[in-house]
Structures are given as structure tokens and as C-alpha cells.
C-alpha positions as CSV (number, residue, x, y, z in Angstrom):
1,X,-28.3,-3.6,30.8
2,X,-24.9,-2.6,29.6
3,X,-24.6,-2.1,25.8
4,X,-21.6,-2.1,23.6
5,X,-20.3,0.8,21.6
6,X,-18.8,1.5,18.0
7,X,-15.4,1.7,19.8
8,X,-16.1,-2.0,21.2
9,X,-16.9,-3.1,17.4
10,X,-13.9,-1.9,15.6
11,X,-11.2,-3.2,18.8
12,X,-12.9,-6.7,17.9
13,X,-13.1,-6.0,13.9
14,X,-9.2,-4.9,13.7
15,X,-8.7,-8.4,16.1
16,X,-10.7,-10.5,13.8
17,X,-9.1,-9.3,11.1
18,X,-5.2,-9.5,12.8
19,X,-5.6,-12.6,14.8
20,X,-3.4,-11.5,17.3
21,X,-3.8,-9.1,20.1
22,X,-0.5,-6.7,19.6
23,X,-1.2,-6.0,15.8
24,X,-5.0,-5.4,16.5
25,X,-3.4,-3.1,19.4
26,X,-1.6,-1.5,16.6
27,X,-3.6,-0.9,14.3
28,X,-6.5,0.6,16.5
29,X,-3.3,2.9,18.1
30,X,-3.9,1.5,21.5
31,X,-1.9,-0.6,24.0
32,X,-2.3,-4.6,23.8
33,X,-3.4,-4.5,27.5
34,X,-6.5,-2.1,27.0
35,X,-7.3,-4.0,24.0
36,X,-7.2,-6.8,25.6
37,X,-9.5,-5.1,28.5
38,X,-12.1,-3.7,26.1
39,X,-12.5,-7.2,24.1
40,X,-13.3,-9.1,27.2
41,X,-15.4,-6.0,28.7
42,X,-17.5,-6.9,25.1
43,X,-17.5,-10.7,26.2
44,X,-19.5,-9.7,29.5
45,X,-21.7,-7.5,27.3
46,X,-22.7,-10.3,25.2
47,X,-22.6,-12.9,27.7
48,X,-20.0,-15.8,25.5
49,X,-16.7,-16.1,24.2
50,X,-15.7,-14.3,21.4
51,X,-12.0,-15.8,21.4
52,X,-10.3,-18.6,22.4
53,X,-7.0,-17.5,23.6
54,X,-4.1,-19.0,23.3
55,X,-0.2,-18.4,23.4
56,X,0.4,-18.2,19.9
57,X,-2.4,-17.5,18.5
58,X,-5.9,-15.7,18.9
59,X,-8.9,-18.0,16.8
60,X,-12.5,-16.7,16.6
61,X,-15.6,-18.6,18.0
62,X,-18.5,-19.9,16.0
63,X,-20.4,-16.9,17.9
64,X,-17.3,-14.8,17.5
65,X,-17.2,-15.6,13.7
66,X,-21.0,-14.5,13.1
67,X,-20.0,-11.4,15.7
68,X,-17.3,-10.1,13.2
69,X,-19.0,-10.3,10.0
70,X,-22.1,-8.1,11.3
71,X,-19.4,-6.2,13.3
72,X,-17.8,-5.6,9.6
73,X,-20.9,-4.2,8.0
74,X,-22.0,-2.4,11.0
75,X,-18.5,-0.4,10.5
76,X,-19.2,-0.4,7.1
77,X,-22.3,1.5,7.1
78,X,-21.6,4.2,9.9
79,X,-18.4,5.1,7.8
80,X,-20.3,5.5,4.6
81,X,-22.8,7.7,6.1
82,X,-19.6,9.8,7.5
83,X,-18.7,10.1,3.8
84,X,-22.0,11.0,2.7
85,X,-22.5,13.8,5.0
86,X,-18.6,14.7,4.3
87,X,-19.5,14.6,0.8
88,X,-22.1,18.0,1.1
89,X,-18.5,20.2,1.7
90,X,-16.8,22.0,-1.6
91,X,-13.7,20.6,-1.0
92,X,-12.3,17.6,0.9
93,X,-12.0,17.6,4.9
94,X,-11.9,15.5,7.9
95,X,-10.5,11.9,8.0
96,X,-9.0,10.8,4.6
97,X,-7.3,6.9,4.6
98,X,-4.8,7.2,2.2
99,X,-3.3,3.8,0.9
100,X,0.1,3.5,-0.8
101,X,2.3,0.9,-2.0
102,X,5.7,0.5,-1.1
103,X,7.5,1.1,-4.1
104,X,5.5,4.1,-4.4
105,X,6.0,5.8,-0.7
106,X,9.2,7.2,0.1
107,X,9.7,8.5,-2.7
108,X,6.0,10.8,-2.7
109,X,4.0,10.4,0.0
110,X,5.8,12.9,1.6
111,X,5.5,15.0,-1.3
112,X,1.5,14.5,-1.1
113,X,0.8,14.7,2.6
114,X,2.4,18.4,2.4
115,X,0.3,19.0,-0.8
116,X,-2.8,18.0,0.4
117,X,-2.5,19.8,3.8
118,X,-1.4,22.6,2.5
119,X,-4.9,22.1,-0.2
120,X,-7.3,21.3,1.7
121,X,-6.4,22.4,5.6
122,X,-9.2,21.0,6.9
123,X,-7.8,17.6,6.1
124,X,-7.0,14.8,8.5
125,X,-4.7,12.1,6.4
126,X,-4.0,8.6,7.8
127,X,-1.3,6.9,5.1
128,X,-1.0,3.1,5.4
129,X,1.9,1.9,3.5
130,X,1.5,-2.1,2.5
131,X,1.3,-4.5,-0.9
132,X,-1.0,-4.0,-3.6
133,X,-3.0,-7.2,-2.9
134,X,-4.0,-5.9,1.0
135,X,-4.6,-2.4,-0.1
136,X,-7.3,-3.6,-2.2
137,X,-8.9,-5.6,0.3
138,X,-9.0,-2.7,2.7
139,X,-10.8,-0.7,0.1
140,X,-13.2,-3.3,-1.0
141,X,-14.2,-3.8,3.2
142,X,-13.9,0.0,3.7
143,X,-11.0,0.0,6.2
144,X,-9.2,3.1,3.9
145,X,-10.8,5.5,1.4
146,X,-8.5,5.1,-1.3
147,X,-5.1,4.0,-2.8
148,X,-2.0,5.0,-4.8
149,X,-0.9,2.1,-6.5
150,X,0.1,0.7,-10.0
151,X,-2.8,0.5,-12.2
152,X,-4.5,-2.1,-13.9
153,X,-6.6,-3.0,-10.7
154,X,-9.6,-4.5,-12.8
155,X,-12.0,-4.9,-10.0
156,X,-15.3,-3.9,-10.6
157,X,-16.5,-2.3,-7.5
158,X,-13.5,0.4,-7.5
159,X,-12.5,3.6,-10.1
160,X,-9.4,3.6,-11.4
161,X,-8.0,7.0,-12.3
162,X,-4.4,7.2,-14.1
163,X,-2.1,10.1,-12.6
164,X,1.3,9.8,-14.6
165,X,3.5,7.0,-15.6
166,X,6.7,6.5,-15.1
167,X,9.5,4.2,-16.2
168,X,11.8,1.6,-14.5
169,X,15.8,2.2,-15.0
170,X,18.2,-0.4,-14.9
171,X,20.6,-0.4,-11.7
172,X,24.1,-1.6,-11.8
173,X,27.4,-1.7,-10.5
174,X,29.4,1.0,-10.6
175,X,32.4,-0.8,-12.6
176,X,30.0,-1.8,-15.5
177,X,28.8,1.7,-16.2
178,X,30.8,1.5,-19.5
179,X,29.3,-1.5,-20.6
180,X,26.1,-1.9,-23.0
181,X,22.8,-1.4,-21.7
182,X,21.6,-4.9,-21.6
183,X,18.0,-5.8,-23.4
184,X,15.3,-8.0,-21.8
185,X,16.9,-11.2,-23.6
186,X,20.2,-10.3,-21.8
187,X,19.0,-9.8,-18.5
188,X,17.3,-13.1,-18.0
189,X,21.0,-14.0,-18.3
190,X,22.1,-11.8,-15.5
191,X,22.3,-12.2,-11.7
192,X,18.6,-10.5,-11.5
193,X,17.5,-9.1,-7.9
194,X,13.9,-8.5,-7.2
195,X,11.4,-7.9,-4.8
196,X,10.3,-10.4,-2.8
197,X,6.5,-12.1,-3.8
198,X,3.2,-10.0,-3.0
199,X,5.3,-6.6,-4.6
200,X,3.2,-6.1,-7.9
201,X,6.9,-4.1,-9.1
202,X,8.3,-7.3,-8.9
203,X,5.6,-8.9,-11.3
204,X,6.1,-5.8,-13.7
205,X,9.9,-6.4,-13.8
206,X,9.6,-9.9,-14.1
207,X,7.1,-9.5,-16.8
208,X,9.5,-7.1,-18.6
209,X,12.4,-10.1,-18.6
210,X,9.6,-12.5,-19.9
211,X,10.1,-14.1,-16.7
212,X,7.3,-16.9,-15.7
213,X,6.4,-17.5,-12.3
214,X,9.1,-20.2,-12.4
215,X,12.2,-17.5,-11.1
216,X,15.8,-18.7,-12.4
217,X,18.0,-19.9,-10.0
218,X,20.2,-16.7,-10.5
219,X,17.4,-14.8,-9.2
220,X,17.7,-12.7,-5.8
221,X,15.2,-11.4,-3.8
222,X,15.0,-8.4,-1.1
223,X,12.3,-6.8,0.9
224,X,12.4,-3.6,-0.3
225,X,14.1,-1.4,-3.2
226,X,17.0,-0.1,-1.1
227,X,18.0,-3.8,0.0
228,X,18.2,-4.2,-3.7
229,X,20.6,-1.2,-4.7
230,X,22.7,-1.9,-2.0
231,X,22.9,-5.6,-2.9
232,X,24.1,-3.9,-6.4
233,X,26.3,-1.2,-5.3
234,X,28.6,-5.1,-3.6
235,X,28.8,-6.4,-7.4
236,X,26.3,-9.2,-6.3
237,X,23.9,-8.2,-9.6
238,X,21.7,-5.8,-11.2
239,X,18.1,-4.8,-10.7
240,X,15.3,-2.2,-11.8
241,X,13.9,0.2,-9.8
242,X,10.9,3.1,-10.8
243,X,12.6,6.2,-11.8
244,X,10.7,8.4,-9.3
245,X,13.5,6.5,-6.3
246,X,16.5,7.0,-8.1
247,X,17.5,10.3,-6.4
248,X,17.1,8.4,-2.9
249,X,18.1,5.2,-3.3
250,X,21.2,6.1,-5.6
251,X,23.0,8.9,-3.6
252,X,24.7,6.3,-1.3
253,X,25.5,4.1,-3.1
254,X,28.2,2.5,-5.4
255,X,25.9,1.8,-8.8
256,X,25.5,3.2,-12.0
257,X,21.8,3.8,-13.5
258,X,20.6,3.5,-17.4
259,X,17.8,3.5,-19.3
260,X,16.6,0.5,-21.2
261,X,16.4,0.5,-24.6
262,X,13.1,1.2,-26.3
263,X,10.5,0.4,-25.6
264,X,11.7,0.6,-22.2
265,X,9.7,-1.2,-18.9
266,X,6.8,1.5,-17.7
267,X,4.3,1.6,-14.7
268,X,1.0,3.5,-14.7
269,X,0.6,5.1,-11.0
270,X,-3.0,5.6,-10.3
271,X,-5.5,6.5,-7.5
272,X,-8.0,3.8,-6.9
273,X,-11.6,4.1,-4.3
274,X,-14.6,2.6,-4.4
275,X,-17.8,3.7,-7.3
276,X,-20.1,3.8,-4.3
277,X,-18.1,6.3,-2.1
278,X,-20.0,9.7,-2.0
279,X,-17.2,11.4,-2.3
280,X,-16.3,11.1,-5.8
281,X,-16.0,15.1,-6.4
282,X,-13.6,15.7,-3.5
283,X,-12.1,12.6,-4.4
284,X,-11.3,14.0,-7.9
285,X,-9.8,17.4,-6.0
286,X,-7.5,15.3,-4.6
287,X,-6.4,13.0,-7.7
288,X,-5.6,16.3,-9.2
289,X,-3.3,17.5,-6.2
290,X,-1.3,13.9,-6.1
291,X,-1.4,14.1,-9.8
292,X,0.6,17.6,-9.7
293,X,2.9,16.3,-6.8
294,X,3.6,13.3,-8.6
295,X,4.9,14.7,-11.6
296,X,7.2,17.6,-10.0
297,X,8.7,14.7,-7.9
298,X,9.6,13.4,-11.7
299,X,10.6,16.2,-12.8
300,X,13.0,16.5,-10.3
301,X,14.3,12.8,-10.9
């Protein structure tokens, strides 16, 4: 009788979790087709439906439902035992899922990934770059190892460990460089553009403007921080951006970039796994080499 392998589970976990067949392809770096091929290879195997297929869509069955969820802490389990025998080595190697959020990644994972291979050559990094609110999740169901993000986190099943903060700048156009540096009271008044919901540097920044969850009508939004600078650099409005992008996102661009008055907007950029990971002491060897790479790329702000 034919059985079904680890490689079966995780092609049916990542489509659980996706819901469609091309970003389950994707994200298990294979082509929709032999995804496609392997999931209904696993339907023989088990002798029912896992899926009801349909042109926009990909919904679990009841079986299919149950199938996932042990499929999840199957995966689960044969990773953490991975780590565990991973976690006898002196220093970190092998397969390391490195989260990062996307106000954080241009502007050092490049930085980091050179640091850490050059570290720790035995390393194998994987960076997935998405929102703070999915990066958690993925730790929490074991789908990365751990994740540069913004800190507080304040969930309990994951260590938080503070790397360097840094502050947020005020960006505007070019023609008003010679104009006071507005205070939080002023910029409520302004033509404010900001990231788009599900960015936690948009919650910071709106926080910082005493800003509700109600948005003024003046408000803007774009999908990422460059959007945003170039939206300034047209006269359209100002925004804030994290000191650590200015060199990149500035050097193009027809804007002018202050500081705030005291005491001026700040974000604490942290690493974040999970307390039962074994491999809190490589772990730490590896806080301490972001740490470093984080604050030259400061320095050289």
C-alpha cells in the first residue's frame, strides 16, 4: 500500500494555508502543475477529497480540514526535532528562516545575509519579507525560525530581544526645506501620507500624530515607503520614514529630510523566536551579528 511522505504533507500544509494553487506553488518553490500533481497523488493515497476545486478558489474538505491540522503538527514536530539536533553545534548552521518586515528590509537585510554568511558559513538563510501581523503567525505555527521586526510583540510564547532603535525623520518637499520643522500638533494639519493598514510603521506614525484609527480625510496612503517619498518629492505632502531608509529612498528624489523636535518619534528593532526553540544559544550568536550590522547601517545613515 502506497504511503505518503513529508514532501506530500507540507505541498498540502502551504495549500491549506494559501488557498490557491499558484501561491502554495510559490511558496513550496515548485510549479503550480506539479503541485497540483502531488496533491491529487495524496488524494489517491488517502482514498477522498482533500479539496474541492474550483475556478476561483481552492476550499478544504471536512476530511481535508482535519488532514491539515494534523498535517500542521506533524510539520511541526519533525522541524523541532531538526532544531534540537541542530542545537548540539557551537555555532549556528543549516536552514535558518529569517522573517523581516518591510520597512525594515531594503534597507538591512542585505547588510545581514552578508553578515551572517560570512559568520557562520555553514548557514543556509531563507528571508521572507511580509507584515508584522503574518510574521508572527508564521512563528507561532513554526513556518520561520525567527523575525526582525519592531518590538513590543507581547505574545507570550516568543522572546523578544531589543537590537537598536532608531528614529523616524520627517520627509518633505524640497521647496519647504526652509520652513519650521512642524510638531505633532501641526502635522495632523498637514497633507499626511502613510502606509497602507497591516504596516505596524504606519500605527507608530500615526500614534506619534495622536492619530485614532479614524484617518483624516487629508490622509494618503501607499504601499510601501518609496511610493511615499516619491508622492512627496510631486508637492502632494509630507510623511515619516525610519532613518535607517533615508540614504535609499532620498537620493532620487526631490525632498528635503528633518528631524522632529524632541522628543522625536522612535522604533525599537528587535529579533523575536519562539521560548521553546532549542536553539536559543545560536539564536543569541545571531542577534548579536544583526545587532552589529544594524547599527553600522545607522551609522552610515
Amino acid at each position: 500500500m502506497a504511503k505518503f511522505s513529508m514532501k506530500h504533507l507540507r505541498y498540502f500544509e502551504a495549500l491549506a494555508r494559501h488557498g490557491h494553487f499558484r501561491k502554495a506553488a510559490e511558496d513550496c518553490a515548485i510549479t503550480q502543475p506539479a503541485l497540483s500533481m502531488q496533491i491529487r497523488e495524496l488524494e489517491g493515497i488517502v482514498g477522498a477529497p482533500l479539496v474541492e476545486r474550483s475556478a476561483r478558489q481552492v476550499r478544504l474538505t471536512a476530511l481535508g480540514e482535519d488532514f491539515a491540522e494534523r498535517a500542521r503538527g506533524i510539520l511541526r514536530a519533525v522541524d523541532e526535532l531538526d532544531d534540537l539536533v541542530r542545537s548540539t553545534t557551537v555555532s549556528m548552521v543549516g536552514k535558518l528562516r529569517l522573517g523581516i518586515i518591510p520597512t525594515i528590509a531594503p534597507y538591512l537585510l542585505p547588510q545581514v545575509i552578508q553578515a551572517l554568511s560570512a559568520k557562520f558559513p555553514g548557514i543556509d538563510l531563507r528571508p521572507r519579507e511580509t507584515v508584522t501581523k503574518t510574521l508572527i503567525e508564521d512563528l507561532i505555527e513554526c513556518r520561520i525560525d525567527m523575525a526582525i521586526l519592531a518590538l513590543p510583540i507581547s505574545e507570550p510564547s516568543l522572546r523578544e530581544i531589543e537590537l537598536f532603535r532608531e528614529e523616524f525623520v520627517l520627509v518633505r518637499p524640497l521647496q519647504d526645506s526652509d520652513k519650521p520643522i512642524p510638531n505633532s500638533e501641526k502635522l495632523r494639519e498637514m497633507r499626511l501620507l502613510l502606509l497602507e493598514e497591516g504596516h505596524c510603521f504606519r500605527d507608530q506614525a500615526l500614534s506619534f500624530c495622536s492619530i485614532g484609527d479614524e484617518a483624516p480625510s487629508e490622509m494618503m496612503e501607499g504601499s510601501s515607503l518609496t511610493t511615499l517619498v516619491q508622492m512627496v518629492g510631486t508637492g502632494i505632502g509630507v510623511t515619516l520614514i525610519p532613518e535607517m531608509a533615508v540614504p535609499i529612498e532620498t537620493r532620487s528624489s526631490s525632498v528635503s529630510v528633518a528631524q522632529l523636535a524632541e522628543p522625536r518619534p522612535s522604533r525599537t528593532v528587535g529579533l523575536v523566536w519562539r521560548k521553546s526553540s532549542p536553539l536559543e544559544k545560536q539564536f543569541m550568536q545571531v542577534a548579536e551579528v544583526v545587532k552589529e550590522a544594524g547599527l553600522r547601517r545607522l551609522q552610515a545613515s
